[in-house]
OpenMM code with the backbone's topology and positions (N, CA, C; nanometers):
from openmm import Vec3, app, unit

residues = "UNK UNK UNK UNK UNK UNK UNK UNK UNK UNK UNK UNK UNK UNK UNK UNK UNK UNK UNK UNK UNK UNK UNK UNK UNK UNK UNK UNK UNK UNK UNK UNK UNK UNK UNK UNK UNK UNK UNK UNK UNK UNK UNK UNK UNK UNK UNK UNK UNK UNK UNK UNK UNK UNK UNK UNK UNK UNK UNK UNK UNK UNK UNK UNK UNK UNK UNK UNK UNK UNK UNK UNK UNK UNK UNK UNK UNK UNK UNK UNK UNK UNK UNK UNK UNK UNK UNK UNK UNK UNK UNK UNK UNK UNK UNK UNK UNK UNK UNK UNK UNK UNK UNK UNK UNK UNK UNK UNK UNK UNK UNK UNK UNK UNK UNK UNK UNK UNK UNK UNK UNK UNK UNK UNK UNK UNK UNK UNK UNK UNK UNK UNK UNK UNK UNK UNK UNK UNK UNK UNK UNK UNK UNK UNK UNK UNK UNK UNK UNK UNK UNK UNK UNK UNK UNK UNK UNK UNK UNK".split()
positions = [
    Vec3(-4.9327, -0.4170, 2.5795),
    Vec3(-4.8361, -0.5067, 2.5206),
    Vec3(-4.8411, -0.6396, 2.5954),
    Vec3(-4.7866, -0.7283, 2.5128),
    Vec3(-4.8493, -0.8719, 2.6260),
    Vec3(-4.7033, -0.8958, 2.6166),
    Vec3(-4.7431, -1.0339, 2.7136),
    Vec3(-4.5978, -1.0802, 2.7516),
    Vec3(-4.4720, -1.1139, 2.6671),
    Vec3(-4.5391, -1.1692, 2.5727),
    Vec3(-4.4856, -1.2293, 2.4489),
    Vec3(-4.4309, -1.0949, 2.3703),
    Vec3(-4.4900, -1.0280, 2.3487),
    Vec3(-4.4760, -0.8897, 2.2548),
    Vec3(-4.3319, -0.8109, 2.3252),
    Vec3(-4.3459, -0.8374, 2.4589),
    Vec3(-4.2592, -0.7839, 2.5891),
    Vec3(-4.0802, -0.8486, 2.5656),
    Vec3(-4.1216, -0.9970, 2.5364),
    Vec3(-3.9799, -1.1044, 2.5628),
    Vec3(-3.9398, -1.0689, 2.3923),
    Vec3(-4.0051, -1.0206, 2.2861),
    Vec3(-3.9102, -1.0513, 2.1798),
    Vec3(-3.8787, -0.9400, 2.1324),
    Vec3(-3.9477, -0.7592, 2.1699),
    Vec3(-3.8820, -0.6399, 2.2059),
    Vec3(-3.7775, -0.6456, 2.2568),
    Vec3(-3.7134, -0.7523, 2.3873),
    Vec3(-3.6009, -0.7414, 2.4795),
    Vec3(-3.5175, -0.8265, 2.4259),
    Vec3(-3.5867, -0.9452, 2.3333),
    Vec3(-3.4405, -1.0293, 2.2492),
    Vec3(-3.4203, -0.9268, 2.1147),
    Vec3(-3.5006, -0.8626, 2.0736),
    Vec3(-3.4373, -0.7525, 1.9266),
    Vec3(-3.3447, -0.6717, 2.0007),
    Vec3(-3.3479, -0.5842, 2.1015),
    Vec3(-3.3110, -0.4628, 2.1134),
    Vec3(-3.1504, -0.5350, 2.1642),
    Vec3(-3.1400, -0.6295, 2.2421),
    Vec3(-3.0198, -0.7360, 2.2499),
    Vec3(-2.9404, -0.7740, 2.1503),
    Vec3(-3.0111, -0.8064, 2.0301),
    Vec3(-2.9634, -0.8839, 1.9588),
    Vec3(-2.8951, -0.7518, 1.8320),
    Vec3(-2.9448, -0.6321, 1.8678),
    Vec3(-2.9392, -0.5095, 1.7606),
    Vec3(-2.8156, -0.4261, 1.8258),
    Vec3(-2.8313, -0.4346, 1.9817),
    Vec3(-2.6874, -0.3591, 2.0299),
    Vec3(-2.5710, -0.4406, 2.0185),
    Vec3(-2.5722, -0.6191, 2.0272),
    Vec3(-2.4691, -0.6966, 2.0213),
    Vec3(-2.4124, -0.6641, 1.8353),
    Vec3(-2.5438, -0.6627, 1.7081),
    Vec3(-2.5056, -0.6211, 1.6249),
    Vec3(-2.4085, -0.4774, 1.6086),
    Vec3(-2.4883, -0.4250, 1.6456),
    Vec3(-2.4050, -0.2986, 1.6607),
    Vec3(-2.2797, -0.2474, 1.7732),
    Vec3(-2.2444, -0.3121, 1.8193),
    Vec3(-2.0873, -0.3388, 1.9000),
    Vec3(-1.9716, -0.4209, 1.7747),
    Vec3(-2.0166, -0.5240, 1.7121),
    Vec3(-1.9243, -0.5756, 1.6189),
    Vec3(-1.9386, -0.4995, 1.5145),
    Vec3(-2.0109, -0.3738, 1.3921),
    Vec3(-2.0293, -0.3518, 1.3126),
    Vec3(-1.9202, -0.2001, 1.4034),
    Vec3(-1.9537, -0.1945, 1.5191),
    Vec3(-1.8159, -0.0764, 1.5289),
    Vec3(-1.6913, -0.1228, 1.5294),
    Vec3(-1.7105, -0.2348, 1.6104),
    Vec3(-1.5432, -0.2616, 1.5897),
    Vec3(-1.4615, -0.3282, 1.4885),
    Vec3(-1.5635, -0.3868, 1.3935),
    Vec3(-1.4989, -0.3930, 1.2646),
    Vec3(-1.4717, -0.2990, 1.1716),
    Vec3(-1.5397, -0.1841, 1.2034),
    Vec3(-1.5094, 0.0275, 1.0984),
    Vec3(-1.4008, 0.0417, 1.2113),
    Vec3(-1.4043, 0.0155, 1.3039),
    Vec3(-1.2273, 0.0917, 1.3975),
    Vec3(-1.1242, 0.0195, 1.3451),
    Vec3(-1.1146, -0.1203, 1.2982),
    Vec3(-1.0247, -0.1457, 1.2736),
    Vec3(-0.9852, -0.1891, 1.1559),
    Vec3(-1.0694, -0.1531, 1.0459),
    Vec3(-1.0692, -0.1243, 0.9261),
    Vec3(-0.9293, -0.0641, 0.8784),
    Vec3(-0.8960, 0.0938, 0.9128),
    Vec3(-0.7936, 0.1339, 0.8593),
    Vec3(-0.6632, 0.0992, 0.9060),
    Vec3(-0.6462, -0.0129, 1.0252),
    Vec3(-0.5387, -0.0815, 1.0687),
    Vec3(-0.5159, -0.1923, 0.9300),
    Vec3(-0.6277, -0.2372, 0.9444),
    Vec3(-0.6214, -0.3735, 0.8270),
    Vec3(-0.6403, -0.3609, 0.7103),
    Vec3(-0.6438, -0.2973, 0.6123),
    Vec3(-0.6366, -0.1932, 0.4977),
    Vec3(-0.4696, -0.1721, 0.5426),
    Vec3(-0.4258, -0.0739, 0.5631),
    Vec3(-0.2199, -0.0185, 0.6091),
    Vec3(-0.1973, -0.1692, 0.5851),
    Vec3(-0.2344, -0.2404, 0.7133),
    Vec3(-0.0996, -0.3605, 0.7141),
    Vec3(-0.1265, -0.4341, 0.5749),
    Vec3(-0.2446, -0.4397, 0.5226),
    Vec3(-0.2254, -0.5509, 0.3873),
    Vec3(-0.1894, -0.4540, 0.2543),
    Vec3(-0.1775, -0.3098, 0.2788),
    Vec3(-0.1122, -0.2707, 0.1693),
    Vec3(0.0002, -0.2617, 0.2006),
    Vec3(0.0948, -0.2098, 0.3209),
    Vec3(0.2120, -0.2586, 0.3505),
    Vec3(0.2814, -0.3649, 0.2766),
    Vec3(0.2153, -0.4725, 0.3386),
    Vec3(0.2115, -0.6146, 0.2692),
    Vec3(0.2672, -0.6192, 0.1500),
    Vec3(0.1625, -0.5690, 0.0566),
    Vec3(0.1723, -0.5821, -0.0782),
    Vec3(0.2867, -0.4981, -0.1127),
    Vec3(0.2952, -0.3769, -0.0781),
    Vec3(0.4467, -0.3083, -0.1000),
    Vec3(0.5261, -0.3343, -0.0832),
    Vec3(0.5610, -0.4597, 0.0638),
    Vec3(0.6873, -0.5468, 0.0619),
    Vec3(0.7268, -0.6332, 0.0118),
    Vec3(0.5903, -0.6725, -0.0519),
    Vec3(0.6463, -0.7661, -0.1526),
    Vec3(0.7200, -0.7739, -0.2793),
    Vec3(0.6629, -0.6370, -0.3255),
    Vec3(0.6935, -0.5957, -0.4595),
    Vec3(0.8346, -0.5273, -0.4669),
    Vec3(0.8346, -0.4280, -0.3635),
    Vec3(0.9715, -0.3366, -0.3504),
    Vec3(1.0589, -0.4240, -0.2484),
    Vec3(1.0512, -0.5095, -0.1963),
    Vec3(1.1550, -0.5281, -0.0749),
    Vec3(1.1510, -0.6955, -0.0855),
    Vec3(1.0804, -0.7595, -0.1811),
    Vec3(1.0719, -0.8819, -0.2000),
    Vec3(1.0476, -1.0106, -0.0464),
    Vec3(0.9971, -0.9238, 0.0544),
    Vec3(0.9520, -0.9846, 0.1652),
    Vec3(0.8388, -1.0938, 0.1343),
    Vec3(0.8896, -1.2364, 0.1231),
    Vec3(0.7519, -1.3202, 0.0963),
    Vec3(0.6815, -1.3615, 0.2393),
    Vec3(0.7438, -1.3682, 0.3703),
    Vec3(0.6927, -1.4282, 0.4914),
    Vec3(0.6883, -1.2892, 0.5539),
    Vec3(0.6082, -1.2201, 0.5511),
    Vec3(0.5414, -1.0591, 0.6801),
    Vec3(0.5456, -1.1310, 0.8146),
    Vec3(0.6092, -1.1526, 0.9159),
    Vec3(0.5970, -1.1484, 1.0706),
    Vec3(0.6217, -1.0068, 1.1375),
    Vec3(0.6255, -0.9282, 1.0766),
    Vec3(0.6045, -0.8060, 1.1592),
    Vec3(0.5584, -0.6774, 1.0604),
    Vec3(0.4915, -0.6110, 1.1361),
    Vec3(0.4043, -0.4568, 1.1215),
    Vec3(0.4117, -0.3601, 1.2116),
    Vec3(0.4604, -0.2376, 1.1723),
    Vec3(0.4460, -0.1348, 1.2767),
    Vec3(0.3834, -0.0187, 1.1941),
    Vec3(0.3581, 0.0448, 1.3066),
    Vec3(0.3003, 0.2052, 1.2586),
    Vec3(0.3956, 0.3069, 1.3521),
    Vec3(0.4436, 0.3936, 1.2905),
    Vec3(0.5591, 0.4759, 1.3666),
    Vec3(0.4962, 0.6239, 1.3258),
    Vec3(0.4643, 0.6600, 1.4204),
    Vec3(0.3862, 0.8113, 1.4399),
    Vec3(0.4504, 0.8976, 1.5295),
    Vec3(0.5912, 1.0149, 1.4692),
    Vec3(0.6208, 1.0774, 1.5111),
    Vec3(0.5939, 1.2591, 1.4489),
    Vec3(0.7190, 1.2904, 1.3788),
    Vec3(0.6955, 1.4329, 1.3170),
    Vec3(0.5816, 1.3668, 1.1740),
    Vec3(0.6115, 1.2431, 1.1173),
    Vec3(0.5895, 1.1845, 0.9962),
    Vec3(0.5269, 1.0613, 1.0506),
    Vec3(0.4824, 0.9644, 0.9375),
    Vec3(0.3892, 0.8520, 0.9691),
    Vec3(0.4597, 0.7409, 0.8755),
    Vec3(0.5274, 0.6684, 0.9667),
    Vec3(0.5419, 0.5595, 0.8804),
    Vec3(0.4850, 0.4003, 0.9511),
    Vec3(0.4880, 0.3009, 0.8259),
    Vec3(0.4236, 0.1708, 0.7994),
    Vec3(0.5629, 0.1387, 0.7778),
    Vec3(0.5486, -0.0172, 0.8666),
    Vec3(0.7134, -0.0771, 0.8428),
    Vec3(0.6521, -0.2270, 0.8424),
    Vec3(0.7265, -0.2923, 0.7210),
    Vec3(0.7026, -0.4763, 0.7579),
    Vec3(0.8344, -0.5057, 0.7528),
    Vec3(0.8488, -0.6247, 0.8279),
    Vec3(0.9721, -0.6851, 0.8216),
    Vec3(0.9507, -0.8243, 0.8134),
    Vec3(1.0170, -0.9007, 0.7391),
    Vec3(1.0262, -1.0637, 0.7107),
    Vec3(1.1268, -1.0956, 0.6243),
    Vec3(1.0844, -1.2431, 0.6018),
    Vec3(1.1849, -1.3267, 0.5001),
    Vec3(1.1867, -1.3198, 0.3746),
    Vec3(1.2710, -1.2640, 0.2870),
    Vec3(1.2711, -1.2547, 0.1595),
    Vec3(1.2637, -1.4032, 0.0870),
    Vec3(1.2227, -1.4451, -0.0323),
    Vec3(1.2770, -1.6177, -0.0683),
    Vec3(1.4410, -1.6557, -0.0775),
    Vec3(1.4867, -1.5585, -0.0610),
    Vec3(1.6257, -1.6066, -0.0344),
    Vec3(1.6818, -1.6245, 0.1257),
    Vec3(1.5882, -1.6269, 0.2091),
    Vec3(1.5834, -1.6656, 0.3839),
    Vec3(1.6553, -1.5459, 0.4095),
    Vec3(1.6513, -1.4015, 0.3586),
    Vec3(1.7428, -1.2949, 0.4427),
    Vec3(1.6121, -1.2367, 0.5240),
    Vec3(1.6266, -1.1700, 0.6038),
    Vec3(1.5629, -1.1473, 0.6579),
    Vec3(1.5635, -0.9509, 0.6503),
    Vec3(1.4586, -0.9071, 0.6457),
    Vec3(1.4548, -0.7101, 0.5714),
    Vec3(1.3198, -0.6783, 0.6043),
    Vec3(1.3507, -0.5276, 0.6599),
    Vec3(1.2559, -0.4599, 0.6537),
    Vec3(1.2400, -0.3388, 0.5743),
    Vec3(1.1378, -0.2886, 0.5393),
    Vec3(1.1000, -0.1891, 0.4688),
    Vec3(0.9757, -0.1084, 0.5301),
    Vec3(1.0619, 0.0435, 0.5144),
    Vec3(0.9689, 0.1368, 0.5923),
    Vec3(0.9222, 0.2629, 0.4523),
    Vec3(0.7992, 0.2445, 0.5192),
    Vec3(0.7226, 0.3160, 0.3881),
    Vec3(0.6462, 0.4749, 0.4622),
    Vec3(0.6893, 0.6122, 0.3778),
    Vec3(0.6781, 0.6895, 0.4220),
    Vec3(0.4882, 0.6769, 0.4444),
    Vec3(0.4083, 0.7103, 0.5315),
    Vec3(0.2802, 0.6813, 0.4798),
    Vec3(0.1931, 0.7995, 0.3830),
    Vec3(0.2487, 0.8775, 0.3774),
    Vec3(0.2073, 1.0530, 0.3525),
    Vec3(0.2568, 1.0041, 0.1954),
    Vec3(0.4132, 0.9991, 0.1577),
    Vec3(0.4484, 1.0100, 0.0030),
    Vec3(0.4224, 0.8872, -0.0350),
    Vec3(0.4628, 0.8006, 0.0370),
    Vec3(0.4607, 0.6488, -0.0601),
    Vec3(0.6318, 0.6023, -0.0754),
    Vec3(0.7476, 0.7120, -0.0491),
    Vec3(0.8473, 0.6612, -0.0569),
    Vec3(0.9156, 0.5631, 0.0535),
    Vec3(0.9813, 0.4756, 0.0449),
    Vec3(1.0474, 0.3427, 0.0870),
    Vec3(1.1571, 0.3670, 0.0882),
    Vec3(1.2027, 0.2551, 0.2230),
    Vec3(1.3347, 0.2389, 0.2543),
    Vec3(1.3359, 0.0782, 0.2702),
    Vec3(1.4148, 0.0403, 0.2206),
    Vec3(1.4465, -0.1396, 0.2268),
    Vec3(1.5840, -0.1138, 0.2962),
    Vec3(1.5662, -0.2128, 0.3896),
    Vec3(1.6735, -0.2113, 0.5417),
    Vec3(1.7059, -0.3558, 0.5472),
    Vec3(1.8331, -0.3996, 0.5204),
    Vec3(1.8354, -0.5767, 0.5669),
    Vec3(1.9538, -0.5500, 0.6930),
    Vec3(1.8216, -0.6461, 0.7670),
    Vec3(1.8747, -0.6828, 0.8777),
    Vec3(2.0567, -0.7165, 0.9634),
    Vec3(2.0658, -0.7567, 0.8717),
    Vec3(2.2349, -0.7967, 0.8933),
    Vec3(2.2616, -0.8012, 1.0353),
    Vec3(2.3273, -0.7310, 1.1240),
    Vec3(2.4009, -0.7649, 1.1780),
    Vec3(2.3392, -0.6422, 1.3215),
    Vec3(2.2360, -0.5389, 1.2019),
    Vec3(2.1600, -0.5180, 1.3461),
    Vec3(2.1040, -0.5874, 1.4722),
    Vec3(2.0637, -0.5103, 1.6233),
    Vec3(2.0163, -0.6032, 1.6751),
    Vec3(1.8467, -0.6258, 1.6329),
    Vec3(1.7941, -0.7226, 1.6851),
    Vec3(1.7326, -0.7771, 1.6451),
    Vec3(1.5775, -0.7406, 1.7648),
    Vec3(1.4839, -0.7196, 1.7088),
    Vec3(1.3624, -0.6364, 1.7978),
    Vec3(1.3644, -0.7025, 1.9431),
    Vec3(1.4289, -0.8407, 1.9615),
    Vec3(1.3644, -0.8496, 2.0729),
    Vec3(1.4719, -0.8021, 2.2256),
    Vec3(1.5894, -0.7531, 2.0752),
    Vec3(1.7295, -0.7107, 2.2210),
    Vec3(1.7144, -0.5424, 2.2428),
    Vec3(1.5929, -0.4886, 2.1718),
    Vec3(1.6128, -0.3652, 2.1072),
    Vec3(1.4253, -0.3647, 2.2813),
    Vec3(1.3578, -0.4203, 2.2647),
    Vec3(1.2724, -0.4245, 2.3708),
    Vec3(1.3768, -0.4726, 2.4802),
    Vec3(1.4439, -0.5324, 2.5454),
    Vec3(1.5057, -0.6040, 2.6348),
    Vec3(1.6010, -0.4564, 2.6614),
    Vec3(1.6725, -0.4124, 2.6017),
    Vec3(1.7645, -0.2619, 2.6181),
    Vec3(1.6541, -0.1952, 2.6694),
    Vec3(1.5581, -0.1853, 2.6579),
    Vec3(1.4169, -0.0612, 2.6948),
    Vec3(1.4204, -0.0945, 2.8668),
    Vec3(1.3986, -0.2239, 2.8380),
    Vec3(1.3867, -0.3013, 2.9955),
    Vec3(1.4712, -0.2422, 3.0952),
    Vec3(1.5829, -0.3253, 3.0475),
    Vec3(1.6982, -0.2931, 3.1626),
    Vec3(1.7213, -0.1160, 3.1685),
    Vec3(1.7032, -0.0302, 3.0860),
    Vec3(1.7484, 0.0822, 3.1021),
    Vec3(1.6164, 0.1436, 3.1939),
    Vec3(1.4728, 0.1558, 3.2234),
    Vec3(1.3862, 0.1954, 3.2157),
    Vec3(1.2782, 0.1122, 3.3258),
    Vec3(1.3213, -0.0196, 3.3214),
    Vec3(1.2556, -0.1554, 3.4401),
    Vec3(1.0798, -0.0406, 3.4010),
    Vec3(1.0069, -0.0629, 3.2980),
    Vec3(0.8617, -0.0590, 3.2772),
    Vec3(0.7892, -0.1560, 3.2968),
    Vec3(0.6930, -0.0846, 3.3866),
    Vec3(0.5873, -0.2332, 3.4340),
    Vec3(0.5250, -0.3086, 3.2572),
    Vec3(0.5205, -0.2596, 3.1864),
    Vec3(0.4980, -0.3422, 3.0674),
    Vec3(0.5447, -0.2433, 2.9615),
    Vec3(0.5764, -0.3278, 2.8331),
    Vec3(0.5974, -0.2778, 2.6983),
    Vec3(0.4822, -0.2387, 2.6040),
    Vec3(0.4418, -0.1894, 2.5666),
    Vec3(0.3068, -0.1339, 2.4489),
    Vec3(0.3589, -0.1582, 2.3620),
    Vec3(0.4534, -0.1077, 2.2874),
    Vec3(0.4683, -0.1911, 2.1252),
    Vec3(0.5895, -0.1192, 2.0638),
    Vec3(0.6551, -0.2040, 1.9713),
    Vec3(0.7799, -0.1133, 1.9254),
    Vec3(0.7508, -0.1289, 1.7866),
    Vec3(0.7850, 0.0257, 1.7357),
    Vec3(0.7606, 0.0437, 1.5608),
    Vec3(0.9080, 0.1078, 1.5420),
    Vec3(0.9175, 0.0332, 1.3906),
    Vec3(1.0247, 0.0895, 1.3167),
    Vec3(0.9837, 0.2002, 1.2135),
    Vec3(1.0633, 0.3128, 1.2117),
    Vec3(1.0403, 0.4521, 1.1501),
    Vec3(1.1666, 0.5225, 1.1119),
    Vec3(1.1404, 0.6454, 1.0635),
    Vec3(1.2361, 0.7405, 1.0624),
    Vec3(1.2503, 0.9091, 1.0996),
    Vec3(1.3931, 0.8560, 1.1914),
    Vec3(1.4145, 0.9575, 1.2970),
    Vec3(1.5016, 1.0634, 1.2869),
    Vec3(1.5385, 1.1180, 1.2726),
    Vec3(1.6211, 1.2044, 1.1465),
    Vec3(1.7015, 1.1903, 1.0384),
    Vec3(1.6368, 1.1078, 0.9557),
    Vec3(1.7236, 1.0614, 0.8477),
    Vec3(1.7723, 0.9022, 0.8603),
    Vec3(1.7477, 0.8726, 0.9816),
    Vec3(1.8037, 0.7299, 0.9778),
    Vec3(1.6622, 0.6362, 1.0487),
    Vec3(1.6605, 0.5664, 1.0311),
    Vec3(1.6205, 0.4195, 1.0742),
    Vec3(1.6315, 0.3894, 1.1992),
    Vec3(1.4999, 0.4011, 1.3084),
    Vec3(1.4880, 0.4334, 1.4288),
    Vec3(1.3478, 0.3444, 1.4818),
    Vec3(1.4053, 0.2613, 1.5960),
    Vec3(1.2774, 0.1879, 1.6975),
    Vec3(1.2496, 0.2694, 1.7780),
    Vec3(1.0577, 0.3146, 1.8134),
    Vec3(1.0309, 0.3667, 1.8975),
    Vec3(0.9426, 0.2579, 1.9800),
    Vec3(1.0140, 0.2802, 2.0884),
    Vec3(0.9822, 0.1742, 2.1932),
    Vec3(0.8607, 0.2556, 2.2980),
    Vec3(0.7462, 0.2204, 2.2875),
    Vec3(0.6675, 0.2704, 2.3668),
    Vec3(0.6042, 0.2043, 2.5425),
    Vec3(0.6352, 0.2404, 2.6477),
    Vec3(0.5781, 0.1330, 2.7398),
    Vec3(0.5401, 0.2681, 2.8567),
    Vec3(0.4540, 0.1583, 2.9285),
    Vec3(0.3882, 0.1863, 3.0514),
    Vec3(0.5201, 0.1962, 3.1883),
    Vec3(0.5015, 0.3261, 3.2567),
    Vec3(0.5815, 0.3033, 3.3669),
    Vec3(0.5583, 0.2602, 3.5252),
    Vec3(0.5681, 0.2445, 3.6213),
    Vec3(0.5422, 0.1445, 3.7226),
    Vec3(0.4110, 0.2894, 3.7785),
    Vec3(0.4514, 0.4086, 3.7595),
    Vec3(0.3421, 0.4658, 3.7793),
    Vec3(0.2193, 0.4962, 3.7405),
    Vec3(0.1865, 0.4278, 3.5989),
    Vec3(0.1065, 0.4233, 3.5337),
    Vec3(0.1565, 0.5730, 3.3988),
    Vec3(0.1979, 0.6255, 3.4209),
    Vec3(0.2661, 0.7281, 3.3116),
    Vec3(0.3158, 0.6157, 3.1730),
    Vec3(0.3437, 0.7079, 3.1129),
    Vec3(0.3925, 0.6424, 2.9073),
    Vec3(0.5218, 0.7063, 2.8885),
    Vec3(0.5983, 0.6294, 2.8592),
    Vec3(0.7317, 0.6568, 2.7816),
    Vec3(0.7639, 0.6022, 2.6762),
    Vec3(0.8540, 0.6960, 2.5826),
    Vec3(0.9094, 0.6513, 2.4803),
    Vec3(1.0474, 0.6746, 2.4360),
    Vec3(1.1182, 0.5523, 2.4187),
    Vec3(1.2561, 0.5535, 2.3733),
    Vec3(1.2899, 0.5025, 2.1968),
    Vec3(1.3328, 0.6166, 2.1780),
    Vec3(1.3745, 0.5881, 2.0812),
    Vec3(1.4857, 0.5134, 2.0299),
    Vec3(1.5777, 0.4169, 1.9729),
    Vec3(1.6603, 0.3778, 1.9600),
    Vec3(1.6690, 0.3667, 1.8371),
    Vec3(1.8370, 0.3504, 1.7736),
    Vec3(1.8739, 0.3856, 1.6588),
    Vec3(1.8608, 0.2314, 1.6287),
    Vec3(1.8299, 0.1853, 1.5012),
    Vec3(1.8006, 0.0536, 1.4398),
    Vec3(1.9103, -0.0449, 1.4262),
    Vec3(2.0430, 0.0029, 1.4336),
    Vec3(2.1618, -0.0430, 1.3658),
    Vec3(2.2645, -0.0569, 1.4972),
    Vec3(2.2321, 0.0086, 1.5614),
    Vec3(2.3404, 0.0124, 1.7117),
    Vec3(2.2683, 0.0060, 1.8270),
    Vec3(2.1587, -0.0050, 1.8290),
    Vec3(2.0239, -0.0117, 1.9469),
    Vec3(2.0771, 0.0651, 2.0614),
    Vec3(2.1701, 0.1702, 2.0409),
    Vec3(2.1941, 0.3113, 2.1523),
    Vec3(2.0449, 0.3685, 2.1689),
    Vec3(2.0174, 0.4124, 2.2735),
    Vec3(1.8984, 0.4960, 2.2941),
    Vec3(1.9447, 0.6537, 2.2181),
    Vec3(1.8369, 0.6870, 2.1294),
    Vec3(1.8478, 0.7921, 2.0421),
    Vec3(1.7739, 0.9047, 2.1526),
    Vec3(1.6716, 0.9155, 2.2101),
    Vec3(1.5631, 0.9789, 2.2652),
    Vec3(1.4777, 0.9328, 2.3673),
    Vec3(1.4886, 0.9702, 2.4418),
    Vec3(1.3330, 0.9565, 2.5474),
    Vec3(1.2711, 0.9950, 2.5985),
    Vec3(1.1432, 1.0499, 2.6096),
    Vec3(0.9931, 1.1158, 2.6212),
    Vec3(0.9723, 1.0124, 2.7894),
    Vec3(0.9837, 1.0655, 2.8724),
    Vec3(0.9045, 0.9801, 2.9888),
    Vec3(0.8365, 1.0184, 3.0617),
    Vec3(0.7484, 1.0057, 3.1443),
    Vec3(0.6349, 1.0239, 3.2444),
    Vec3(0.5496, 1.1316, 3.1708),
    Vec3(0.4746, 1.0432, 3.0761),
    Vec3(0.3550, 1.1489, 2.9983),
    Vec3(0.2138, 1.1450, 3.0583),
] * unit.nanometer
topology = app.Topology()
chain = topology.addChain("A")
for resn in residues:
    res = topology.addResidue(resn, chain)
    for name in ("N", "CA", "C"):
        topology.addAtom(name, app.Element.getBySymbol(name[0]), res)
């Protein structure tokens, strides 16, 4: 093999694994992005959400998809969609607290070296944030809190 034959074997086989690193991580995150834009479309139709600023996936006994945004009348609602049946719950916001006092309650009760992500779901019958975070020991916890009174419903800690 000559030199030449040598340098453009080592730019293919480069240029075929860099291909093949993005052709995986665009199939991994395929069925994230597929959920959130049918979400989407379901909030629009059933829950009249025209501005989506939020998406969750809530994976407990059941699987739910939740968006929350601005309807055209500036209210602000979420809707949680069973992911298994297809049935919906449209939730307006009102006077609940609001995700970022519902992470901040996680805080102060729990002081986690960081937060992982909070999804809205349903927790026995009602409308429930599961607050997931990292603890200073490196362990996972999860608090559940009720959507409407942000009381801690549940908590799973040092997993």
């Amino acid at each position: 093999m000559t030199k030449g034959t040598k340098i453009l074997l080592g730019i293919s086989l480069v240029v075929l694994a860099i291909v093949s690193v993005l052709t995986y991580i665009n199939i991994s995150f395929a069925p994230y992005s597929s959920a959130k834009s049918q979400a989407n479309d379901i909030a629009e139709k059933k829950a009249q959400i025209v501005e989506p600023d939020y998406f969750g996936n809530y994976t407990r006994d059941k699987q739910y998809y939740s968006v929350g945004g601005l309807t055209n009348k500036d209210k602000y609602r979420y809707i949680i969609i069973n992911a298994k049946s297809g049935k919906t719950e449209v939730i307006n916001k009102n006077s609940a607290p609001i995700r970022k006092e519902i992470v901040q309650g996680v805080v102060d009760r729990y002081d986690p070296k960081k937060v992982l992500h909070i999804n809205l779901g349903v927790y026995k019958d009602k409308p429930t944030w599961e607050v997931a975070f990292e603890n200073k020991k490196g362990t996972i916890g999860y608090n559940l809190v009720d959507f409407r009174t942000g009381k801690s419903v549940q908590i799973i800690n040092n997993i």
